[in-house]
N, C-alpha and C positions, 0 to 999 in steps of 0.2 A: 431475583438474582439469576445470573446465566448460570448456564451448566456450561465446564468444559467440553460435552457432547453437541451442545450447539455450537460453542466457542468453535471447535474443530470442522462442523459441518460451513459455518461460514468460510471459514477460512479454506475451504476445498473448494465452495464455491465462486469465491473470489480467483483463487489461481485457475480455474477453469474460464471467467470473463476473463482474465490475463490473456490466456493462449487462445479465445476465440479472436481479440481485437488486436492481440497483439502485434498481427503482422500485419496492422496500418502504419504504427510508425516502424519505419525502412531502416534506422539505426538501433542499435544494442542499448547508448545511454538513451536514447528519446524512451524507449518501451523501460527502462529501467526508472527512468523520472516517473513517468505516467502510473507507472507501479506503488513508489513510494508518495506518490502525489494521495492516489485514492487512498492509499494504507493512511497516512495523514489524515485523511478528511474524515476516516473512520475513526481512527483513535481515538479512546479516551481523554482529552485533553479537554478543558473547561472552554479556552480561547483561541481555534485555529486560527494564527493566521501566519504567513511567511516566515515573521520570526521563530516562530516556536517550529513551524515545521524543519527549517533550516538547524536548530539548535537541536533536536529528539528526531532525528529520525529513525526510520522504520527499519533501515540498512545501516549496521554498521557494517562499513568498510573501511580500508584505507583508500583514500583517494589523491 
């Protein structure tokens, strides 16, 4: 089982690979995709793939 102390340790060290690459993609939604793209790939989820990432994503927003 995880611990929330790793839970959180990933999760820091993900937004720190965020802000080192992030400023490859030149727009706000390209870096905002790329974000909930990897956040996707990581989730819990049994079956990535398009659908499901499009249907649960990682950002709720309104859009």
């Amino acid at each position: 089982m995880t611990s929330a102390r790793v839970v959180e340790q990933w999760n820091l060290d993900l937004d720190d690979l965020f802000v080192t690459i992030g400023h490859r993609f030149s727009q706000v939604e390209l870096r905002r995709r790329m974000h909930d793209y990897v956040r996707g790939l990581l989730a819990p989820v049994a079956r990535k793939n398009s659908w499901v990432r499009h249907e649960a994503p990682v950002r709720r927003e309104a859009r």
